[in-house]
C-alpha positions as CSV (number, residue, x, y, z in Angstrom):
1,X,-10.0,-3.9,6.2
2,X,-11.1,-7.3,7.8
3,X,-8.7,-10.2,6.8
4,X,-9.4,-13.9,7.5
5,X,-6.6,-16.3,7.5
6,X,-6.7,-20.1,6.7
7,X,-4.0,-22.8,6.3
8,X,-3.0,-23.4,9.3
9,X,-2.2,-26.7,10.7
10,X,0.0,-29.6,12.1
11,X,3.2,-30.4,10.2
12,X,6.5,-32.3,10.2
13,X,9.5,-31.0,10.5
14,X,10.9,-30.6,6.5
15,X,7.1,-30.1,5.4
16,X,5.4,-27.2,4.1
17,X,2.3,-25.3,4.4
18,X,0.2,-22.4,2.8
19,X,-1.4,-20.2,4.5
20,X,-4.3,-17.9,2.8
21,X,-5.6,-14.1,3.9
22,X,-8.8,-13.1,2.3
23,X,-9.2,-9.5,2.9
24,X,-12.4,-7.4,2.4
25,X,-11.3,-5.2,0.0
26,X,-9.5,-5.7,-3.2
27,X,-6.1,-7.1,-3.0
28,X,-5.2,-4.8,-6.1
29,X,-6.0,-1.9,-4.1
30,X,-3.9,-2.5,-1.2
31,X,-0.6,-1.6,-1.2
32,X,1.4,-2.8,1.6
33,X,0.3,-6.2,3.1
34,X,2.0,-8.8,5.2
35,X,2.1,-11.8,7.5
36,X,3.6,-11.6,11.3
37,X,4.1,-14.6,13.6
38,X,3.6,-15.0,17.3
39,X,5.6,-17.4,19.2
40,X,4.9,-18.3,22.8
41,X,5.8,-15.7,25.9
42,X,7.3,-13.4,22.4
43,X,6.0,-10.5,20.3
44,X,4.7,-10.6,16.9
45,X,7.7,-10.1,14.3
46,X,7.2,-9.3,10.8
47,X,7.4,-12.5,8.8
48,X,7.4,-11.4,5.5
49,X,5.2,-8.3,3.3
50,X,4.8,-6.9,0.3
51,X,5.5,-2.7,0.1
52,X,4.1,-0.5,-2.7
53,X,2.5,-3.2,-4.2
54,X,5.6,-4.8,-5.3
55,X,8.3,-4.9,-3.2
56,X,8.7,-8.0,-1.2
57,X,10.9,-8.4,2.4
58,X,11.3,-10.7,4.0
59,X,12.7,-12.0,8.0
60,X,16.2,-13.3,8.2
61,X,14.8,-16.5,9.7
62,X,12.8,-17.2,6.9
63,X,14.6,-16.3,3.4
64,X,14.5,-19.2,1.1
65,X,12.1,-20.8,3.0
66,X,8.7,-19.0,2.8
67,X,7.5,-16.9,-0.5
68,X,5.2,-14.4,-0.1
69,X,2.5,-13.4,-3.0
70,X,-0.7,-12.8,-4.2
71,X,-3.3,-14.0,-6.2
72,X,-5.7,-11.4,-7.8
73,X,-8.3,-13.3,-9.4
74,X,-8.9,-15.0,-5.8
75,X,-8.5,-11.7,-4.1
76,X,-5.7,-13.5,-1.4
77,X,-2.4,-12.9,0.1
78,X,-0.2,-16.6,0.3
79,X,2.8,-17.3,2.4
80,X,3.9,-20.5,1.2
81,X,6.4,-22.0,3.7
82,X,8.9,-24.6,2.9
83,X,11.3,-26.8,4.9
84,X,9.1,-26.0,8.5
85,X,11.0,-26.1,11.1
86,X,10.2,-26.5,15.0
87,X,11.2,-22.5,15.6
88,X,8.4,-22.0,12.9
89,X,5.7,-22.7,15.2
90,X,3.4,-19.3,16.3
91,X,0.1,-17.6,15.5
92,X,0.6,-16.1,12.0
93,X,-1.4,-12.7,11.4
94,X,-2.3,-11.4,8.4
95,X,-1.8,-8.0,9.0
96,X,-2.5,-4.4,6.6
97,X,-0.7,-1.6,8.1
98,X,-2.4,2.2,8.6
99,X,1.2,4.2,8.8
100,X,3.6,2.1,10.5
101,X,3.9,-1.6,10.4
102,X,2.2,-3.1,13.0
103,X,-0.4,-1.0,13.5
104,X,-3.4,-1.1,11.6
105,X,-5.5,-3.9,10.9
106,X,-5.2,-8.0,11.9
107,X,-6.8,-11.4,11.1
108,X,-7.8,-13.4,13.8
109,X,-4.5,-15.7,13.4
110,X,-4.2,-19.1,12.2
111,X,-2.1,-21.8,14.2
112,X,0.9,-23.3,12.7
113,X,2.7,-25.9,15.0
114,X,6.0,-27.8,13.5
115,X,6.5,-31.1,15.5
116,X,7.2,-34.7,15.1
């Protein structure tokens, strides 16, 4: 599956952002998706994803925060993120597992820096 984030951007401290992953196969189809983040000089960590279609988990870091979901008739995965904060800041991935979680298939990344 090739994904293509979007969403990325600059944002205040408090603010929010959406991010967007368009795969290229039908979003109904896939059952477990996700998002991971990179932060500098770290390793990707599971951000938040969606199992079996339905169940959602997400990172300790972000419950509350950030809402994971999808939108069928569009054919993309969100991750709505709210009250950004500076720790937020990283690469997310949109990412389809084949197996294990964090294998399988990535987007390109889309940069997401929290600053004043």
């Amino acid at each position: 599956v090739q994904l293509v984030e979007s969403g990325g951007g600059l944002v205040q401290p408090g603010g929010s952002l959406r991010l967007a992953c368009a795969p290229s196969a039908r979003i109904s189809g896939i059952a477990d998706i996700g998002w991971f983040r990179q932060m500098p000089g770290k390793q990707r960590e599971l951000v938040a994803r969606i199992s079996g279609g339905r169940a959602k988990v997400y990172a300790d870091s972000v419950k509350g925060r950030f809402t994971i979901s999808t939108e069928t008739t569009k054919n993309l995965l969100y991750l709505q993120m709210n009250s950004l904060k500076p720790e937020d800041t990283a690469v997310y991935y949109c990412h389809v597992p084949r197996g294990i979680w964090g294998t399988g298939d990535w987007g390109q990344g889309t940069q997401v820096t929290v600053s004043s």
